[in-house]
C-alpha positions as CSV (number, residue, x, y, z in Angstrom):
1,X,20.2,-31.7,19.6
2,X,18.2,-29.5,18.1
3,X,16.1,-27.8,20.2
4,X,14.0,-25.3,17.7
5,X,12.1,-28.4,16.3
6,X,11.4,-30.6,19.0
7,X,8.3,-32.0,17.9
8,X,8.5,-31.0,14.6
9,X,9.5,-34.9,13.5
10,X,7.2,-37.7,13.6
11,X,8.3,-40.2,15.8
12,X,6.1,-42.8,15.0
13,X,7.5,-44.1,12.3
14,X,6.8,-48.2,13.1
15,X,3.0,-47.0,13.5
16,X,2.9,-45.6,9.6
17,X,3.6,-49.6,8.3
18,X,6.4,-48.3,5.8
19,X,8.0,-51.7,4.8
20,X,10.7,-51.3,7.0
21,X,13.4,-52.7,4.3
22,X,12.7,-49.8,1.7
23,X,12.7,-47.2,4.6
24,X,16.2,-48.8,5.1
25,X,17.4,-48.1,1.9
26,X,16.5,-44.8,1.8
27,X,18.5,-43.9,4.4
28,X,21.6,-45.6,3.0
29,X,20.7,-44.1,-0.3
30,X,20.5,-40.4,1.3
31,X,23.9,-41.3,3.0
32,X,25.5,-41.5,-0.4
33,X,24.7,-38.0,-1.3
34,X,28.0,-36.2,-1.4
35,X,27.8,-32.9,0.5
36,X,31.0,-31.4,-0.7
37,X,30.4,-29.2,-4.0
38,X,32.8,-26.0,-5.3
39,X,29.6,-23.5,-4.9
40,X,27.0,-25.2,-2.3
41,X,27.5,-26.2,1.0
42,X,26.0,-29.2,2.5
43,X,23.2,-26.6,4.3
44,X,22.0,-25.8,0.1
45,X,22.3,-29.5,-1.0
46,X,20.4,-31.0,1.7
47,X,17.7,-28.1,0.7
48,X,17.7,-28.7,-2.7
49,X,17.0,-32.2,-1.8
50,X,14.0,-31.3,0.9
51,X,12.6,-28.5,-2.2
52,X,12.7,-31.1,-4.7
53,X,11.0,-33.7,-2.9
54,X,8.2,-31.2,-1.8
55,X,7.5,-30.4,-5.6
56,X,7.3,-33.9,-6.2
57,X,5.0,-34.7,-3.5
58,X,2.7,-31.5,-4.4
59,X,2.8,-33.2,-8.4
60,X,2.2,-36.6,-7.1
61,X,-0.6,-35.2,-4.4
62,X,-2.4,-33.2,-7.3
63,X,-5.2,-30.4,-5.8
64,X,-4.3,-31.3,-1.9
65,X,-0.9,-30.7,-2.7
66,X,-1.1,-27.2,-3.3
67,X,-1.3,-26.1,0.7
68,X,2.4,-27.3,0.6
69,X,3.9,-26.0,-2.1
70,X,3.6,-23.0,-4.4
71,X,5.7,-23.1,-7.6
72,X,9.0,-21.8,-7.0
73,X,9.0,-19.3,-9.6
74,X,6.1,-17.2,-8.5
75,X,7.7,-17.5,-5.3
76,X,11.0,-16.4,-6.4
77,X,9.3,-13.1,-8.9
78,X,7.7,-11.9,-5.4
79,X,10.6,-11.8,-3.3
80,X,12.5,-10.7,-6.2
81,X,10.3,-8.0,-6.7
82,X,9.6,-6.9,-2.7
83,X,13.5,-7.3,-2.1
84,X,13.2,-8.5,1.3
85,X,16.9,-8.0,2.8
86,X,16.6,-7.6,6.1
87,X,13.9,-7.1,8.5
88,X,10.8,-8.6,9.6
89,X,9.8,-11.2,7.1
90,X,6.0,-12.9,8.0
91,X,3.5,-15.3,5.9
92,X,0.2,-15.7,7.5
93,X,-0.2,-18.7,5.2
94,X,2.9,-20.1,5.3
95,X,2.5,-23.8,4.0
96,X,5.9,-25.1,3.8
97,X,8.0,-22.0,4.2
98,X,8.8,-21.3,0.4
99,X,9.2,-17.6,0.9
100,X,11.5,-17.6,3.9
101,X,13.3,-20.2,2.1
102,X,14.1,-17.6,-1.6
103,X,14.1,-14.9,1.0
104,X,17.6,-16.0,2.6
105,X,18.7,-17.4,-1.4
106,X,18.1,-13.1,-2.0
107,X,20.1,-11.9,0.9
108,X,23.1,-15.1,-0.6
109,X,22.5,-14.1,-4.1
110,X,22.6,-10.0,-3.9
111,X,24.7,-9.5,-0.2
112,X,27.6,-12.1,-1.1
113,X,26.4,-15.0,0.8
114,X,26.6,-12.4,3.8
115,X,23.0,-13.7,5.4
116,X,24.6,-13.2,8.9
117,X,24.6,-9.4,10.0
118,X,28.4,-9.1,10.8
119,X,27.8,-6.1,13.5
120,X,24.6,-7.9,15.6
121,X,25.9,-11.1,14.5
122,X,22.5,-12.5,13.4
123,X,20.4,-13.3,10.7
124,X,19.2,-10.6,8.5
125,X,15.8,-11.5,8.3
126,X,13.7,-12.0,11.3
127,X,11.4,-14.9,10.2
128,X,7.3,-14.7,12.0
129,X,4.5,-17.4,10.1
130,X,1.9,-18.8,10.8
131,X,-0.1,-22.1,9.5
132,X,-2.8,-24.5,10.3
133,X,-2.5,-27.6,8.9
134,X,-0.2,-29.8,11.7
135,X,1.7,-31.6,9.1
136,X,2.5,-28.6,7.0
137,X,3.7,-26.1,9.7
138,X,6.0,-29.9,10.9
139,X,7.6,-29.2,6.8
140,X,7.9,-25.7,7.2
141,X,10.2,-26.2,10.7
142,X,12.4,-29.4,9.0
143,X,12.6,-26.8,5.9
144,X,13.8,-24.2,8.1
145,X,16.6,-25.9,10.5
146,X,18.1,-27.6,7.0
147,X,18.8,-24.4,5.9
148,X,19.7,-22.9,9.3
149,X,17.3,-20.4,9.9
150,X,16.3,-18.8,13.1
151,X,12.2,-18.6,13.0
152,X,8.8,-18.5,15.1
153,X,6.1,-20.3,14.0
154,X,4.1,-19.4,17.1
155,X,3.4,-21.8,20.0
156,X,1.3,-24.6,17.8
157,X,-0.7,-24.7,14.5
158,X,-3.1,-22.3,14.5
159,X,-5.8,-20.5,12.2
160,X,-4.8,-17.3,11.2
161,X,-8.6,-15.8,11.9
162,X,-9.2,-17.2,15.0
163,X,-6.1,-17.6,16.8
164,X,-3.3,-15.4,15.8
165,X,0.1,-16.4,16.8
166,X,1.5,-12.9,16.9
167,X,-0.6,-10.7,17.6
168,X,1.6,-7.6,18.2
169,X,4.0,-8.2,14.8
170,X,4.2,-5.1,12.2
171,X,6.3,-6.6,9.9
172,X,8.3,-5.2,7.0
173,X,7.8,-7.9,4.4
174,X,4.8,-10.1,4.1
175,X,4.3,-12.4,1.6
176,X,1.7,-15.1,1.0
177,X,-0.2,-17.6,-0.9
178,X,-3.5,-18.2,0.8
179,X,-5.6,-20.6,-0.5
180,X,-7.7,-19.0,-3.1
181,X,-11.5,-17.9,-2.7
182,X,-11.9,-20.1,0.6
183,X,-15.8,-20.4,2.2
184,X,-16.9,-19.8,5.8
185,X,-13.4,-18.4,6.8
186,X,-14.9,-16.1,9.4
187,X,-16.4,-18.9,11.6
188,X,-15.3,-17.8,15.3
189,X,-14.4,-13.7,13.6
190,X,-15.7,-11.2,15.9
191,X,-17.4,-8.8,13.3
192,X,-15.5,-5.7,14.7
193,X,-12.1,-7.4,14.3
194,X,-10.2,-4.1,13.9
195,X,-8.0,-6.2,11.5
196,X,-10.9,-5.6,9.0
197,X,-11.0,-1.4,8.6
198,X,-11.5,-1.0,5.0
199,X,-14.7,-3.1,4.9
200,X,-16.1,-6.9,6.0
201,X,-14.9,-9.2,3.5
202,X,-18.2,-11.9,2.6
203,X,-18.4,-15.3,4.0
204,X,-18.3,-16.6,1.2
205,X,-14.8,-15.9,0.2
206,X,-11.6,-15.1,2.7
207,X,-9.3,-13.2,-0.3
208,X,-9.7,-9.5,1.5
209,X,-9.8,-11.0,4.8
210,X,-6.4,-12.3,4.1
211,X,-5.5,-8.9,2.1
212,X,-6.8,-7.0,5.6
213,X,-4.9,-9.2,7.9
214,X,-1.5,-8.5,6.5
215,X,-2.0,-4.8,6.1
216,X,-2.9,-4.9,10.1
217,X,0.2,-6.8,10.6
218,X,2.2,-4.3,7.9
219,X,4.6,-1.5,9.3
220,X,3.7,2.1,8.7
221,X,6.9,1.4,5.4
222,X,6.2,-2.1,4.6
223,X,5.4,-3.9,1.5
224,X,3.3,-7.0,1.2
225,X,2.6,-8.9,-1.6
226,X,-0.4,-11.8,-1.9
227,X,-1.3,-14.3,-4.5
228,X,-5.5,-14.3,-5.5
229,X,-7.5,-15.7,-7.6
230,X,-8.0,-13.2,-10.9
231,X,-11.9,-12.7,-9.6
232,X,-10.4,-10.5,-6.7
233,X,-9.6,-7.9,-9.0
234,X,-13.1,-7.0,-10.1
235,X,-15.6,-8.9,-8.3
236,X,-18.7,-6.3,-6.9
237,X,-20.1,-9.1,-4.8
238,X,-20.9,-9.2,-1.6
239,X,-18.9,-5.8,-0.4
240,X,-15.6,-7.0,-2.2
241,X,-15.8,-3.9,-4.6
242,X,-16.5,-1.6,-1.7
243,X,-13.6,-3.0,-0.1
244,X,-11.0,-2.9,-3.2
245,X,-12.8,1.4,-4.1
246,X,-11.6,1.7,-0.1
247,X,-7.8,0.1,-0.7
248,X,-7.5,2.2,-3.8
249,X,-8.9,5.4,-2.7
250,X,-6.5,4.9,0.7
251,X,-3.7,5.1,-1.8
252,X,-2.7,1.1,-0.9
253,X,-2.4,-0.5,-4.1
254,X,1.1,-0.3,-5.7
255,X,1.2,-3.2,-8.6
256,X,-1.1,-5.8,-10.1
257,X,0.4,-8.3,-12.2
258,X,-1.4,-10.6,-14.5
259,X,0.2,-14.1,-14.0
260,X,0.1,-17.0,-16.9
261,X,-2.4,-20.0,-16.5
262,X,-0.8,-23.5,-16.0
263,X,1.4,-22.4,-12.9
264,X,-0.1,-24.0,-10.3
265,X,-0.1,-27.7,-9.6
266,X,-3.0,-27.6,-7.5
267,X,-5.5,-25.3,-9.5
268,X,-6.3,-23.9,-13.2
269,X,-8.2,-20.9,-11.7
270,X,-6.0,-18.2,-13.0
271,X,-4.2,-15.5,-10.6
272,X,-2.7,-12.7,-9.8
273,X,0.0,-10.9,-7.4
274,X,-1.3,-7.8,-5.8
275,X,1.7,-5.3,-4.1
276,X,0.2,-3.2,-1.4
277,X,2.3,-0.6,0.4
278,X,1.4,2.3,3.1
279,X,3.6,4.4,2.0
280,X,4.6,5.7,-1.5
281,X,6.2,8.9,-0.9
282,X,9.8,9.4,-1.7
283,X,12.2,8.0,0.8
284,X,15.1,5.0,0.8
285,X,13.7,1.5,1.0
286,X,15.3,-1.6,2.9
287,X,17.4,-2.4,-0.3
288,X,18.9,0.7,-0.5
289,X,16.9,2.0,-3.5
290,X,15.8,5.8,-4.0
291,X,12.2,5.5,-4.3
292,X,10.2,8.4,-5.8
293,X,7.5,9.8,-5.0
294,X,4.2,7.5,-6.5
295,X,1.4,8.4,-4.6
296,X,-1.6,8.5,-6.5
297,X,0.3,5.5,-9.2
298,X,-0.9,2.3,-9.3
299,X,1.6,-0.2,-12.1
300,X,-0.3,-3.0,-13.7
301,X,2.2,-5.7,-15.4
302,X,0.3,-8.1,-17.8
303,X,2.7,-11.4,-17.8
304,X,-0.4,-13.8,-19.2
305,X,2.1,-14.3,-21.9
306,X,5.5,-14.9,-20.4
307,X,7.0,-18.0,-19.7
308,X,7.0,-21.6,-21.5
309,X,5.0,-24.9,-21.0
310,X,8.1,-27.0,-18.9
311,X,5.7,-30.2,-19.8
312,X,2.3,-31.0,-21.1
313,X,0.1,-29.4,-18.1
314,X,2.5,-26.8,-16.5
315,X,4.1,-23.5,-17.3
316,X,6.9,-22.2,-15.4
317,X,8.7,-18.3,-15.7
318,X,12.8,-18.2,-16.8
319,X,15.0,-16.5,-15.3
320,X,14.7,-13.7,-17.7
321,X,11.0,-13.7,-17.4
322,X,11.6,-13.0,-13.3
323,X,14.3,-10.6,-14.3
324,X,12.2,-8.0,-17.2
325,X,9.0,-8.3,-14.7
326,X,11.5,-7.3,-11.8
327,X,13.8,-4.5,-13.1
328,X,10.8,-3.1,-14.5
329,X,8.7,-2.4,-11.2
330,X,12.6,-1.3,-9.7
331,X,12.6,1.2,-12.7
332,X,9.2,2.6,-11.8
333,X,9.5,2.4,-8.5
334,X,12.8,4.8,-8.9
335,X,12.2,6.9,-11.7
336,X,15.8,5.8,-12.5
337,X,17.2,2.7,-15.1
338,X,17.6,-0.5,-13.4
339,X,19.8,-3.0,-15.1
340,X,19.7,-1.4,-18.2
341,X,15.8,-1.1,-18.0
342,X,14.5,2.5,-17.6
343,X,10.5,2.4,-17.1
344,X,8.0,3.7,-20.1
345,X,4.7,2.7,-20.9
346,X,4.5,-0.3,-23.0
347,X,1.2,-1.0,-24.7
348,X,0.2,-5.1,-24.4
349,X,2.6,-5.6,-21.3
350,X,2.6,-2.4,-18.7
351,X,1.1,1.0,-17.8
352,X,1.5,3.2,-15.3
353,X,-2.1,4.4,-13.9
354,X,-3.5,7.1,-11.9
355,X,-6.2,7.0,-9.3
356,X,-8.5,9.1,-11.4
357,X,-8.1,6.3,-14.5
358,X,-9.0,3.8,-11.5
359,X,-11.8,5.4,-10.6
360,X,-12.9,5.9,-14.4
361,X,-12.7,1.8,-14.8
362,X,-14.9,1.8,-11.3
363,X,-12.3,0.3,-9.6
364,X,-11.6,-2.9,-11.9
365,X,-7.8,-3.4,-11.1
366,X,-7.4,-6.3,-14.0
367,X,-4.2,-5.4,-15.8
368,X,-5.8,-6.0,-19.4
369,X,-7.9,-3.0,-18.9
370,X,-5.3,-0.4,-18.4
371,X,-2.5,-2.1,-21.1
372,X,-4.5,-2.4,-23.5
373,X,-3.3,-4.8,-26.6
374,X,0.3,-4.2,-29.0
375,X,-0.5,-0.8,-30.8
376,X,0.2,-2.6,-34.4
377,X,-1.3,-5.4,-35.8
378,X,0.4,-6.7,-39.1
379,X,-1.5,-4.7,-41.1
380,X,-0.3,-1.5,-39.0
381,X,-3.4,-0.2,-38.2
382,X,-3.5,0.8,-34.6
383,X,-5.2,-1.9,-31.9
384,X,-8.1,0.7,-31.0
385,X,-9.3,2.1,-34.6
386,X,-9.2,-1.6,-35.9
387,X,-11.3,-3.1,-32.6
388,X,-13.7,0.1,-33.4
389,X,-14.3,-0.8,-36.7
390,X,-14.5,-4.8,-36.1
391,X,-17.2,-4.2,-33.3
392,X,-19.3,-2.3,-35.7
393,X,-18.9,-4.7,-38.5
394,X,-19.9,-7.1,-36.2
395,X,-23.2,-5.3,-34.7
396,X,-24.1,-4.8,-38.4
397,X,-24.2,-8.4,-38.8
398,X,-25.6,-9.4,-35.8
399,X,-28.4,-7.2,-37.5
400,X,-28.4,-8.7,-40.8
401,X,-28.4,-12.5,-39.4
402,X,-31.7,-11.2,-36.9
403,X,-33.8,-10.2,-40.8
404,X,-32.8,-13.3,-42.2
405,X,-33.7,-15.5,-39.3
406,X,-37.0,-13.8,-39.5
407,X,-37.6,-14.0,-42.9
408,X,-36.7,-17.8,-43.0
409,X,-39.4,-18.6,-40.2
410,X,-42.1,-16.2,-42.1
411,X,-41.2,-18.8,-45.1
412,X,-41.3,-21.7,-43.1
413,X,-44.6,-21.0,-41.7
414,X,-45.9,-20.0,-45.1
415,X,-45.2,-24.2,-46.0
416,X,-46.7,-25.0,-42.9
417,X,-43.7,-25.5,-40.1
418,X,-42.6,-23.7,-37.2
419,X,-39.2,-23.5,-35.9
């Protein structure tokens, strides 16, 4: 009946030799499941169900399992953070749809459930992605016609480098978690792609060429937001620092945050979240929010230290961890107090940096070198006079330990042996 996901299901089932009795049960067991509940309908049950079952299959799966699933946490922070209410909403990396998914669970939680548009009569997001692996982008079109959702996915699976599915999309929102530091990406790239204006990312790693392609794809007031891997923010390598001095210096970068390790199923290599916009000037956003004017601002958020170990291998945000890391980019973003929250410099945890303290670090975009450490130690002397004074303490020793090593092999050789 439904039309939007015709081949989207695999049919085969008889040809995957699942013992036909326990595939049986399943089905009666899923039949049990009472859809009636005082706060969800059967649309959010039968999600929580399908979201459940994908973070099980990503556990269970390990490192593969990562392309399907990114930790619904991060996911939720970024859309909490880039307030996607209603416009064009793409992920050029889509895996199983995650963001389109906390995407419409913002527009229930913060427009009373009112998802539908009630003058057009349609959906207040306009869902675009875009995905290569056949079995993912199949997940990613059961996940969205459980909940409902209108999307395009393009005509097929597709790599986003080589085959674009929409070419012509300037989307509002763009969110994504490519797959971090990936090799021989451009294989099939034409090397004057105009996607790629602020510099050739390296063959060797795809994390600008992902950057690039959503700013291409980003309206003139857009926001996008991309997880990397934490080497993005300071590698020189192979044109990658070019290509970060040319985002900075074109006034592109809005807010880095420093993410905890242990998030990720799939990898220990730790990340980060960067928030690119094309436009800081003052003006309303999508959300209704008076933005100021932060042109020439870039926020950095450290969060290595928020949110708690939910087992022995995996750390996961609260609620209130979302919530402090949220309100407080709102509050800068505004000028104004946000929930109680009105934004100042905090030292350990967030700073507010200019382009000419940028440009001072030479372009290193790693939160922990613009927050610095908590003023106070328990002693009370301040983080920066104590760090002076330990660094010299410890050259002086470095100095001593060089004598004495020298003096024990002058003694040595004096008995006859040689270290």
């Amino acid at each position: 009946d439904n039309t939007k996901i015709k081949g989207a299901l695999n049919k085969s089932y008889s040809g995957l030799q699942i013992d036909q009795a326990k595939l049986n049960e399943l089905i009666n067991l899923i039949a049990t499941i009472p859809f009636v509940h005082a706060d969800l309908n059967s649309k959010d049950i039968l999600g929580h169900v399908y979201e459940y079952m994908l973070g099980q299959f990503a556990l269970a799966e390990g490192k593969k399992g990562g392309q399907f699933y990114t930790p619904a946490s991060i996911v939720t922070l970024i859309v909490e953070m880039i307030e996607p209410f209603e416009g064009r909403v793409y992920d050029p990396a889509m895996g199983s749809g995650g963001f389109f998914v906390q995407s419409d669970k913002f527009i229930e939680r913060y427009a009373g459930k009112n998802e539908i548009d009630p003058i057009t009569q349609k959906q207040k997001i306009s869902i675009y992605g875009q995905e290569y692996n056949h079995t993912t982008w199949q997940l990613a079109a059961m996940n969205m016609a459980i909940r409902g959702l209108d999307y395009d996915f393009g005509k097929e699976p597709a790599s986003t480098y080589t085959n674009v599915q929409h070419p012509d999309l300037r989307a509002d929102f763009i969110m994504a978690n490519p797959p971090f530091n990936m090799k021989e990406w451009n294989t099939g790239v034409d090397d004057n792609d105009p996607r790629f204006k602020y510099g050739q990312p390296p063959a060797g790693n795809a994390n600008f060429a992902w950057m690039q392609h959503m700013l291409h794809h980003l309206s003139a007031d857009g926001s996008q937001a991309l997880l990397l891997a934490n080497g993005s923010m300071s590698s020189t390598t192979n044109n990658e620092g070019a290509i970060r001095q040319a985002l900075i210096e074109n006034d592109l970068i809005e807010c880095m945050v420093a993410l905890p390790g242990q998030l990720f199923t799939n990898t220990q290599i730790p990340a980060c979240i960067w928030f690119l916009t094309k436009n800081k000037t003052a003006r309303t956003d999508k959300a209704g929010r008076k933005l100021r004017d932060r042109k020439g601002e870039v926020l950095f958020i450290d969060a290595r230290n928020l949110g708690y170990m939910k087992d022995r291998v995996l750390r996961d945000f609260t609620r209130d961890d979302i919530e402090k890391v949220a309100d407080l980019y709102h509050a800068w973003k505004t000028g104004a107090e946000v929930n109680g929250i009105a934004y100042e410099d905090q030292a350990g945890f967030c700073k507010s940096a200019t382009l000419e303290e940028i440009t001072k670090h030479d372009f290193v975009l790693t939160p922990g070198r613009y927050v610095g450490a908590t003023e106070e130690l328990n002693d009370g002397i301040p983080f920066g006079e104590k760090m002076a004074t330990l660094t010299a303490k410890l050259s002086e020793q470095f100095a001593e330990s060089a004598t004495l090593e020298a003096e024990i092999k002058n003694n040595l050789a004096g008995l006859g042996y040689e270290l």
